[in-house]
C-alpha positions as CSV (number, residue, x, y, z in Angstrom):
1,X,-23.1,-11.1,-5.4
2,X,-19.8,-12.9,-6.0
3,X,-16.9,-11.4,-7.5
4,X,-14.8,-13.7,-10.0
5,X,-12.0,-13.1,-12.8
6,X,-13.0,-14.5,-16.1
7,X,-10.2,-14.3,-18.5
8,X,-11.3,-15.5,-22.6
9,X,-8.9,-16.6,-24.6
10,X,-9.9,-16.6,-28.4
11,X,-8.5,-19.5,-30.9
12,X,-9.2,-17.2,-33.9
13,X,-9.0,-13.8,-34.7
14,X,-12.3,-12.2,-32.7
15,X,-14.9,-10.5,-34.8
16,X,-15.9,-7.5,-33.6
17,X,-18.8,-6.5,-35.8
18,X,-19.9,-2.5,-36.0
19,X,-23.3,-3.4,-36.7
20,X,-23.7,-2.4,-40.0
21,X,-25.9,-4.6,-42.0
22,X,-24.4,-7.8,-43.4
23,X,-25.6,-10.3,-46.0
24,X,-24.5,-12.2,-49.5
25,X,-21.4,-10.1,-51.0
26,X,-21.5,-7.9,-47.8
27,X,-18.2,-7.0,-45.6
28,X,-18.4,-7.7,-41.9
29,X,-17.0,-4.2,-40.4
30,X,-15.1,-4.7,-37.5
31,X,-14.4,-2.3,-34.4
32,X,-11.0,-1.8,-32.8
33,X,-11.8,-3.8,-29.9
34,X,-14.6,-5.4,-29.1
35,X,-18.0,-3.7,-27.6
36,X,-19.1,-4.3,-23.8
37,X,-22.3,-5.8,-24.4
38,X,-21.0,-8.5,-27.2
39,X,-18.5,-10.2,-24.8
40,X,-21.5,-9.7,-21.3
41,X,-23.8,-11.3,-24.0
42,X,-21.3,-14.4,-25.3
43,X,-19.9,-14.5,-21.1
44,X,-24.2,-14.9,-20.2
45,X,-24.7,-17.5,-23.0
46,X,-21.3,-19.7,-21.9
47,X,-22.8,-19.6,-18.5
48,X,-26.1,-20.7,-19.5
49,X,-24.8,-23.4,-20.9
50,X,-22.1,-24.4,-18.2
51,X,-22.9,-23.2,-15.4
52,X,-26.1,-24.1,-12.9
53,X,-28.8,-22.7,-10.5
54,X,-29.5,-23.6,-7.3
55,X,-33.5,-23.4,-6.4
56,X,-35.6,-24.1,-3.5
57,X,-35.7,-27.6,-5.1
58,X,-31.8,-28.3,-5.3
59,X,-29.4,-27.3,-8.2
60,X,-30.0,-27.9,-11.8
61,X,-29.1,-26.5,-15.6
62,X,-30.2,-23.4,-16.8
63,X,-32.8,-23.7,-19.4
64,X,-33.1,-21.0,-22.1
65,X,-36.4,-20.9,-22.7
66,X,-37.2,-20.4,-18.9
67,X,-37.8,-16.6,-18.5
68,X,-36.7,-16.6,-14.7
69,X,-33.8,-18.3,-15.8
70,X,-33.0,-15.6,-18.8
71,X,-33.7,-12.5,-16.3
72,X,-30.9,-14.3,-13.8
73,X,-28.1,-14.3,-16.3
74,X,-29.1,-10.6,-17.2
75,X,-28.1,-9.9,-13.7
76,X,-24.5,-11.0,-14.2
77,X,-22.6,-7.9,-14.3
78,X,-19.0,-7.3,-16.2
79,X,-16.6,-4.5,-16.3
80,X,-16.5,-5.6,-20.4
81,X,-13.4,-6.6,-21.6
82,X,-10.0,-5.4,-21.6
83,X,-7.0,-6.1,-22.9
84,X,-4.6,-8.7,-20.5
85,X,-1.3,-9.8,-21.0
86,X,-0.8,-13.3,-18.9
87,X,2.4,-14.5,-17.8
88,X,4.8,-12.2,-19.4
89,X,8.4,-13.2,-18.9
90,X,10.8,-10.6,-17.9
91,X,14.0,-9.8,-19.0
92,X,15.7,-10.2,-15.3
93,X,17.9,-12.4,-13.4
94,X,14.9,-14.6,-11.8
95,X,13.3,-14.9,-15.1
96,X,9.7,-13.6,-13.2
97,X,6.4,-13.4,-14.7
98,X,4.3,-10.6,-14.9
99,X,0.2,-10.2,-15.5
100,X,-0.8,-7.2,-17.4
101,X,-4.2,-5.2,-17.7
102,X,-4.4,-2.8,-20.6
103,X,-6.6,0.3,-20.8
104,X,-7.4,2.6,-24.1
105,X,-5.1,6.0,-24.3
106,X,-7.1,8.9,-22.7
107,X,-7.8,11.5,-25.0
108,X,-6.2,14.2,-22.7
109,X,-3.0,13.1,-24.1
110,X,-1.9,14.4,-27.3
111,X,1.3,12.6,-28.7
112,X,3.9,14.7,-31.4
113,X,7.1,13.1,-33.1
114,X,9.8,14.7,-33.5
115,X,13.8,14.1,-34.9
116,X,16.3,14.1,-32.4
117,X,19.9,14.7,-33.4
118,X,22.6,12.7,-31.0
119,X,26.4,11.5,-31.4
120,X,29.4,13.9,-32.8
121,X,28.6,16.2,-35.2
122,X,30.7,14.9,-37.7
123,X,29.0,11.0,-36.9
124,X,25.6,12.6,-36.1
125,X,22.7,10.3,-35.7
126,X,18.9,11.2,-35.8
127,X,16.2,9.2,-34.2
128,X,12.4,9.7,-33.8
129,X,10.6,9.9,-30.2
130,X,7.7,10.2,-29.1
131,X,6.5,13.1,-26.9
132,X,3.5,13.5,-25.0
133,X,1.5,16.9,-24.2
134,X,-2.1,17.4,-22.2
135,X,-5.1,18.7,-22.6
136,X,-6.5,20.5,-19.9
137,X,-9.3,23.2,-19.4
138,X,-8.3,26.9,-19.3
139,X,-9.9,30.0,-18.4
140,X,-10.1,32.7,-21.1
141,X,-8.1,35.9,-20.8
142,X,-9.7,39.1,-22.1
143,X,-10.8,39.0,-25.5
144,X,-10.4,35.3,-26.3
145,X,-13.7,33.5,-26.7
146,X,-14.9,30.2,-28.3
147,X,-18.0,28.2,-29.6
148,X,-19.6,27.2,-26.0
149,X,-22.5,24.4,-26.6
150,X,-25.9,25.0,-28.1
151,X,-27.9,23.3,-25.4
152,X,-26.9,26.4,-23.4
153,X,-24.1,24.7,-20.5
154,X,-21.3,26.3,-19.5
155,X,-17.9,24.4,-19.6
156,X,-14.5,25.7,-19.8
157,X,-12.3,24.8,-23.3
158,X,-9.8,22.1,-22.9
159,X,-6.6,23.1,-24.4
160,X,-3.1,21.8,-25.5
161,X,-0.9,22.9,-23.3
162,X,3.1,23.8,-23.5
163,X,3.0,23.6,-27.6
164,X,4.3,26.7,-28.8
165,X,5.2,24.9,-32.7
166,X,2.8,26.3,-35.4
167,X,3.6,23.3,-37.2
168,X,2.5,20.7,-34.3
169,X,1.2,17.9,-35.5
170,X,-0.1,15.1,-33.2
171,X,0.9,11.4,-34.7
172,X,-0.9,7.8,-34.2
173,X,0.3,6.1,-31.0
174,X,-0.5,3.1,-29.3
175,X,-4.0,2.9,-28.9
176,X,-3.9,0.8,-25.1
177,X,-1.8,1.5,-22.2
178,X,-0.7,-0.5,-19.6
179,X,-3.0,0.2,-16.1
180,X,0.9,0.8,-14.7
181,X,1.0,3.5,-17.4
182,X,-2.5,5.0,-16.8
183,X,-2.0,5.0,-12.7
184,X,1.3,7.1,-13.2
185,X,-0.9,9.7,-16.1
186,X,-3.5,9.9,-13.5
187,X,-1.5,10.8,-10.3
188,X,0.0,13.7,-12.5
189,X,-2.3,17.3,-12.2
190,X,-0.5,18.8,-15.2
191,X,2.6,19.4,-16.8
192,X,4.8,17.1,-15.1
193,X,5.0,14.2,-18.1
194,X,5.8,16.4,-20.4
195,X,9.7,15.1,-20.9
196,X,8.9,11.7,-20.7
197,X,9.0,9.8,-23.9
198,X,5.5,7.7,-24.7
199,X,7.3,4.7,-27.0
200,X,7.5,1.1,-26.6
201,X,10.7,0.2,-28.2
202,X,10.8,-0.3,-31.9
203,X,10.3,-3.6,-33.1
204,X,12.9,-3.1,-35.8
205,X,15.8,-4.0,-34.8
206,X,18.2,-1.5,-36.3
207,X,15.8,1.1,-34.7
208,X,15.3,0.1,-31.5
209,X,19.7,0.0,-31.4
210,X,19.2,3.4,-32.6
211,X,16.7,4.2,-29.5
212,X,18.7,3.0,-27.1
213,X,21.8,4.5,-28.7
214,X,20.1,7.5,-28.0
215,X,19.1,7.2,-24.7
216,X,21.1,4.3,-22.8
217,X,18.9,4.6,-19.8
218,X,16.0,2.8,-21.3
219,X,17.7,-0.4,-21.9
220,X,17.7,-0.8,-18.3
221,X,13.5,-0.5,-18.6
222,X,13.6,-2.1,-21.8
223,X,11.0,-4.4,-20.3
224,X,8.8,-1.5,-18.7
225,X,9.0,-0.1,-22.2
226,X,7.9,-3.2,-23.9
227,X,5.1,-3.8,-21.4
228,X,4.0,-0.5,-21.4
229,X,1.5,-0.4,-24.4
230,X,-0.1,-2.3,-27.0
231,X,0.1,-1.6,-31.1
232,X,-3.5,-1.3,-32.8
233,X,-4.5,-4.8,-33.5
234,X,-3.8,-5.7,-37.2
235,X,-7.2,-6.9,-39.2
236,X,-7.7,-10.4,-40.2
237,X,-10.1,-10.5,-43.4
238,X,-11.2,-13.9,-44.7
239,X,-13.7,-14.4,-47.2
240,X,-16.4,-17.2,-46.9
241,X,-19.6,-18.9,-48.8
242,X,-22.9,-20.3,-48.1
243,X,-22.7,-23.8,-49.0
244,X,-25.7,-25.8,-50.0
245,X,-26.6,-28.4,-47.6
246,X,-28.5,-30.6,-49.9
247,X,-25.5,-31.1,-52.5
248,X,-22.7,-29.9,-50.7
249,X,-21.4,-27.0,-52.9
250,X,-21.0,-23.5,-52.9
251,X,-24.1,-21.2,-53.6
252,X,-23.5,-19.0,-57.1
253,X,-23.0,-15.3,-55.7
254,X,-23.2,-16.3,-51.7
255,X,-19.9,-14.8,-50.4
256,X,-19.3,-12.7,-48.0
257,X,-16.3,-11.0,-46.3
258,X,-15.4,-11.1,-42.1
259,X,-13.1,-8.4,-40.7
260,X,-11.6,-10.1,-37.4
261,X,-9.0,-8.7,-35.0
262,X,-5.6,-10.8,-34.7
263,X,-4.4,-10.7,-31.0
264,X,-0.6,-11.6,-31.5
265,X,1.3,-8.8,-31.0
266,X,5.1,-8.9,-32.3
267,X,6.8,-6.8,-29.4
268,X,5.7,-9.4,-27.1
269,X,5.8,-12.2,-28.8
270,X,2.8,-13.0,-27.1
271,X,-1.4,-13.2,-27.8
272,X,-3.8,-11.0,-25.7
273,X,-6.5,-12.7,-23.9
274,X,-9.6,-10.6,-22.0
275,X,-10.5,-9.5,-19.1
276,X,-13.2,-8.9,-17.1
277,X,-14.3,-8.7,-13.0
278,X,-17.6,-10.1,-12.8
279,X,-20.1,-10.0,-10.6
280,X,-22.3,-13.1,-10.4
281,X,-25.6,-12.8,-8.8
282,X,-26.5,-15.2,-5.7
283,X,-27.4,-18.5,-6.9
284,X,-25.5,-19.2,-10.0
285,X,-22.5,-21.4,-10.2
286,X,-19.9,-21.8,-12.6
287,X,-16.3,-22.0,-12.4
288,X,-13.4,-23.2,-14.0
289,X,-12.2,-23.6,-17.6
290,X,-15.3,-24.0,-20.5
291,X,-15.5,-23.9,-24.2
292,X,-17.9,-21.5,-25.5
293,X,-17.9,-18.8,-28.2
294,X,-16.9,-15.0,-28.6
295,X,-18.1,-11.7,-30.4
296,X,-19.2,-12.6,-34.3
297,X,-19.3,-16.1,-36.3
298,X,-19.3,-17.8,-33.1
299,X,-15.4,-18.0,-33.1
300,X,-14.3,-19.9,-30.5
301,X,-12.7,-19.0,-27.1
302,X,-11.4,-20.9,-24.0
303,X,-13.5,-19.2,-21.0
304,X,-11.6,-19.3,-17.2
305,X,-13.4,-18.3,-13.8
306,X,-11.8,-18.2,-10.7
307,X,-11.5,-16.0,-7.8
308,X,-10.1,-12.0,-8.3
309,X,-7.8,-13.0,-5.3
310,X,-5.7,-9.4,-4.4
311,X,-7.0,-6.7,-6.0
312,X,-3.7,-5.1,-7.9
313,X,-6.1,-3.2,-10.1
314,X,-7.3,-0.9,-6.9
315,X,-6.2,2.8,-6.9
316,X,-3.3,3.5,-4.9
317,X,-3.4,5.7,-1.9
318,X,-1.3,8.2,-3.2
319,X,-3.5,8.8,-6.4
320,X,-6.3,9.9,-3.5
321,X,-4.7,12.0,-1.6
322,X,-4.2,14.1,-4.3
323,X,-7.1,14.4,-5.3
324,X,-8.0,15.2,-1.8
325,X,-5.3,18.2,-1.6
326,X,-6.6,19.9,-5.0
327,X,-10.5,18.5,-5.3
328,X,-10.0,18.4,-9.1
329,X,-10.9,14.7,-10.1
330,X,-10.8,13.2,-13.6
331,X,-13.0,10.8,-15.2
332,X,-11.4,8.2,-17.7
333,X,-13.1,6.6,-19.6
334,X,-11.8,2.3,-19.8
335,X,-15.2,1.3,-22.1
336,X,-17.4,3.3,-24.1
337,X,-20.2,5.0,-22.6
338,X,-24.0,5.2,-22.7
339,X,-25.1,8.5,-21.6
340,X,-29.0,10.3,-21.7
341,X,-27.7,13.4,-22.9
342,X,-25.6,11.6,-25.6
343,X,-21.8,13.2,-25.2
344,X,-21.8,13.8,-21.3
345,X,-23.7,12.5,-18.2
346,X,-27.2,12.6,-17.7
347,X,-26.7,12.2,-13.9
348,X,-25.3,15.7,-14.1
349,X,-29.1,17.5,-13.7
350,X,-28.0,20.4,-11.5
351,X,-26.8,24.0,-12.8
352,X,-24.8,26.5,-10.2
353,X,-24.9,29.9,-10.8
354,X,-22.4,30.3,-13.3
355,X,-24.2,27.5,-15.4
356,X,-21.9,24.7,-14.9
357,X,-23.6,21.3,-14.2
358,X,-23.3,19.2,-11.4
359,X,-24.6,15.9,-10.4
360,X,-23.9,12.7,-8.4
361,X,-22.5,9.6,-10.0
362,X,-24.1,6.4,-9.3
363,X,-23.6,5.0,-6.3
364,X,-22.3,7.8,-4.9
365,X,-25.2,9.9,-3.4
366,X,-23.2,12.4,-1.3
367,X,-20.8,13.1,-3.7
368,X,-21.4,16.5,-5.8
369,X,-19.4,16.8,-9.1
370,X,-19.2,20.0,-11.2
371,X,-18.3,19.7,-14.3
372,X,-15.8,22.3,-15.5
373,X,-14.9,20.3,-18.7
374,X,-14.3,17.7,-21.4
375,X,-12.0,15.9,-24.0
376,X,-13.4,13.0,-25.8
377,X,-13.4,12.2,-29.4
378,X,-16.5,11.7,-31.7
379,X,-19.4,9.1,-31.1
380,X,-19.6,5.6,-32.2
381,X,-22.4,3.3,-32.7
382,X,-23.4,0.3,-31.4
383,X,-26.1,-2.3,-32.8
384,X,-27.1,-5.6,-33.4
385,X,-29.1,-8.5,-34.3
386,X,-32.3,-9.2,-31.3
387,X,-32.8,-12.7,-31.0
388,X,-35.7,-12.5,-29.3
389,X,-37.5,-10.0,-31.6
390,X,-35.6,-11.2,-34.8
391,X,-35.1,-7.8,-35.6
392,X,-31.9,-5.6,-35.8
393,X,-31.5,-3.8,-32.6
394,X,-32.1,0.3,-32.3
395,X,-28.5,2.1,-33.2
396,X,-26.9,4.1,-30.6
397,X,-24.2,6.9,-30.0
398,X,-21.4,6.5,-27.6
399,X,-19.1,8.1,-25.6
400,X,-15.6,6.3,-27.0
401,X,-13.1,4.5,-24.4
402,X,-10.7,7.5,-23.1
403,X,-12.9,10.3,-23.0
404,X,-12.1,12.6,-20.0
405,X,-14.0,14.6,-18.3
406,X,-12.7,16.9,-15.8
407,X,-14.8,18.0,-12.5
408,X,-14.6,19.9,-9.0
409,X,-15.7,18.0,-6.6
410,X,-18.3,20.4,-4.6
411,X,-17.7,20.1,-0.6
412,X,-17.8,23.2,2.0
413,X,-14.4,22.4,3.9
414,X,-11.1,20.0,3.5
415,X,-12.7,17.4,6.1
416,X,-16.3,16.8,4.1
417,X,-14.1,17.0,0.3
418,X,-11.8,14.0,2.0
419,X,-14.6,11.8,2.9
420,X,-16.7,12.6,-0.9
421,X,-13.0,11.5,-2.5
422,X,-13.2,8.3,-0.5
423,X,-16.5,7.8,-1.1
424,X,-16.2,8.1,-4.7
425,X,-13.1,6.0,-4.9
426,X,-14.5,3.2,-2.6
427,X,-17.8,3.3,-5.0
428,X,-17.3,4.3,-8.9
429,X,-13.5,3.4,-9.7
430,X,-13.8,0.4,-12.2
431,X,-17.5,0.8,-12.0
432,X,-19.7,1.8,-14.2
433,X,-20.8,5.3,-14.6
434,X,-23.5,5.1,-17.3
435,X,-27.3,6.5,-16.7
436,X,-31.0,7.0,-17.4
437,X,-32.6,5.0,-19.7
438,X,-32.4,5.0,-23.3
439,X,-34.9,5.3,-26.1
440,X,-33.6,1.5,-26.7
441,X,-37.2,-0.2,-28.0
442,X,-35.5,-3.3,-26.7
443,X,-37.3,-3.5,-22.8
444,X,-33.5,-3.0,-21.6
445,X,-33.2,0.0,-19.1
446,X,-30.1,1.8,-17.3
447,X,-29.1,-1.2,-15.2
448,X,-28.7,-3.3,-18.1
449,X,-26.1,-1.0,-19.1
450,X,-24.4,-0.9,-16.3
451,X,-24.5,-4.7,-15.9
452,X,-23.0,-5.0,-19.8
453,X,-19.8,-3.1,-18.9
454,X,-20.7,0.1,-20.8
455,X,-19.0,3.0,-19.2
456,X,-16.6,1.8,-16.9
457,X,-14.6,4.8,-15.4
458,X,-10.8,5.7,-13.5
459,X,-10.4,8.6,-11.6
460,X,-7.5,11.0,-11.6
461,X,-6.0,14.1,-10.3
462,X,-5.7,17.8,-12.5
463,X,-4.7,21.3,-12.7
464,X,-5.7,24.3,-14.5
465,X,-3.6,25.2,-17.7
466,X,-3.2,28.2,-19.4
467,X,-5.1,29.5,-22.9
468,X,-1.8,31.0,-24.0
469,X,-1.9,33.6,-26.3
């Protein structure tokens, strides 16, 4: 296998189709970003069409209707795609450039607004931050009690923690994160972030005065700030008609509506591109910059393959030692996930004798993980059209980007926990964490998921909270 960095840059807003069905005076549904498999799927077909195979015989084309040739670009394995910022120009001295990879907000953080006052009293000014409070899994005092799940496992509630407001109220936030921004969430156990002020600076400009007005410290990190996360892409809908091929005109009652995702995004005056690491299996060549499409309608995209070079995306040392000092790890999830029991691992086939489960990940057969418990948000599905089959592909339920799931990581002394947190850094971060095989009808099993990019996880450090009263 040979790692490479393949970076898509769409020329249109990207369709990212939800699978519901879609004919004549039909809307296209789109998802917020686009699914793991869709981009794996348009990154294989790009390849079969620009890339080559070397055989005993010497190198040649791949050929689609060769089924040893189809079952080697199935092997090509992605992390799906992400969000990537290239080449952002700073707001220093040296003018420097900057690469950013974005990752969807994990659903242990719960984001409130609230009106700050600042200024004289008699000029007083008022402006709205942003404040961020976890979610992490508390043991019940006496008394307290809630509704535990009906397949009988034990987990421990996750809870909001240092919100004493009746009148909370979380708010909609930026729905990516900057992988600087998710290392810094992940090295913190607990309660630590919770001064620390979760906005990107207003675009407006009267508001983002007011912001810095407010607090003069960020204009120093306006750039960090502006970096730091991305705004929920904003819907491009188009409507479109069959045209008649033999005379050239539109079809009476043929149109039809396409949902696409517009990339630009204002604060950075800039348009996102993706990202994946791939893995490319022995034998297959391609390289360089290629025209080929992306996601739905077969918009088109300018593909890029070179070499990961220095892994910046690696966890940093200090995030694992931490997680060696406490041996609570996190599991964040970057892409949605495909699991056998539906909303948590299948891998996780062991009970102890308090009912918890436990289980190794992939790839990491000496590590032991219990899991104590969870915060994700409600399934989604994912379809499609078969090609081969011309049929629509079985609907399934996933696990959405961000879900967290919190574990202990099982190990008799301090020595054997260090080399399990090694293990499973070295082994599962930015890999896949998806499992058994799926009731699919489609002749795809586990590995395929893995290879597509579903599930792709981040591990982090955390600490018990409190249930309160």
């Amino acid at each position: 296998m040979t790692t490479k960095k393949v970076i898509a840059t769409p020329f249109d807003p990207l369709v990212a189709r939800d699978g519901r069905p879609f004919g004549s005076g039909d809307v296209a549904h789109s998802h917020s970003w686009l699914m793991p498999s869709a981009f794996s799927g348009s990154l294989r077909t790009a390849v079969g069409k620009q890339g080559k195979r070397r055989k005993k015989n010497g190198v040649a084309p791949f050929k689609f209707d060769d089924q040893d040739d189809v079952e080697k670009l199935k092997e090509i394995s992605t992390t799906g795609a992400l969000p990537y910022l290239k080449d952002l120009v700073l707001k220093d001295e040296n003018r420097r450039t900057l690469d950013v990879l974005y990752l969807p907000k994990p659903f242990d953080c719960v984001v409130s607004e609230r009106s700050e006052a600042y200024g004289p009293r008699e000029e007083e000014k008022r402006v709205v931050v942003r404040v961020p409070y976890v979610v992490r899994p508390s043991r019940l005092n006496d008394g307290q009690g809630f509704n535990e799940p009906e397949d009988g496992i034990k987990i421990l509630p996750a809870l909001l923690q240092d919100n004493n407001d009746p009148a909370f109220k979380p708010c909609s936030t930026v729905p990516f994160w900057s992988f600087e921004r998710m290392i810094e969430w992940l090295k913190l156990p607990a309660l630590e972030f919770k001064n620390v002020d979760l906005s990107v600076i207003p675009e407006d400009k009267d508001k983002k005065n007011a912001y810095i007005e407010k607090f003069p410290q960020l204009k120093e990190m306006e750039d960090v700030l502006r970096r730091n996360g991305l705004n929920a892409f904003p819907q491009d809908v188009r409507v479109g008609v069959k045209i008649d091929g033999a005379t050239g005109t539109a079809e009476d009652g043929a149109l039809f509506t396409t949902v696409g995702l517009d990339l630009f995004q204002k604060s950075l005056k800039r348009s996102i591109v993706l990202y994946s690491q791939v893995e490319f299996p022995d034998g297959v060549e391609i390289g360089g910059s290629f025209l080929s499409s992306l996601g739905g309608k077969k918009r088109l995209a300018g593909w890029e393959v070179s070499d990961v070079g220095t892994n910046s995306f690696a966890p940093p040392d200090e995030l694992k030692q931490k997680v060696k000092e406490t041996g609570l790890v996190r599991m964040v999830l970057a892409t949605p996930a495909i699991f056998k029991k539906g909303y948590y691992p299948g891998w996780l086939k062991e009970k102890d004798k308090d009912g918890f489960l436990m289980g190794n990940p992939p790839s990491c057969a000496s590590v032991k993980l219990k899991l104590v418990s969870m915060a994700i948000d409600r399934w989604i599905p994912v379809s499609g059209w078969d090609l081969k089959e011309r049929r629509p592909k079985v609907v399934r339920r996933l696990v959405p980007a961000g879900g967290v799931y919190f574990f202990e990581i099982v190990a008799n002394d301090e020595e054997e926990r260090a080399q399990k947190v090694d293990e499973l850094f070295d082994n599962a971060w930015f890999k896949s964490v998806c499992d058994d095989k799926q009731d699919r009808r489609d002749g795809f099993d586990e590995e395929q998921d893995r290879r597509d990019g579903f599930g792709v996880a981040l591990w982090g450090v955390w600490d018990y909270g409190t249930s309160g009263n």
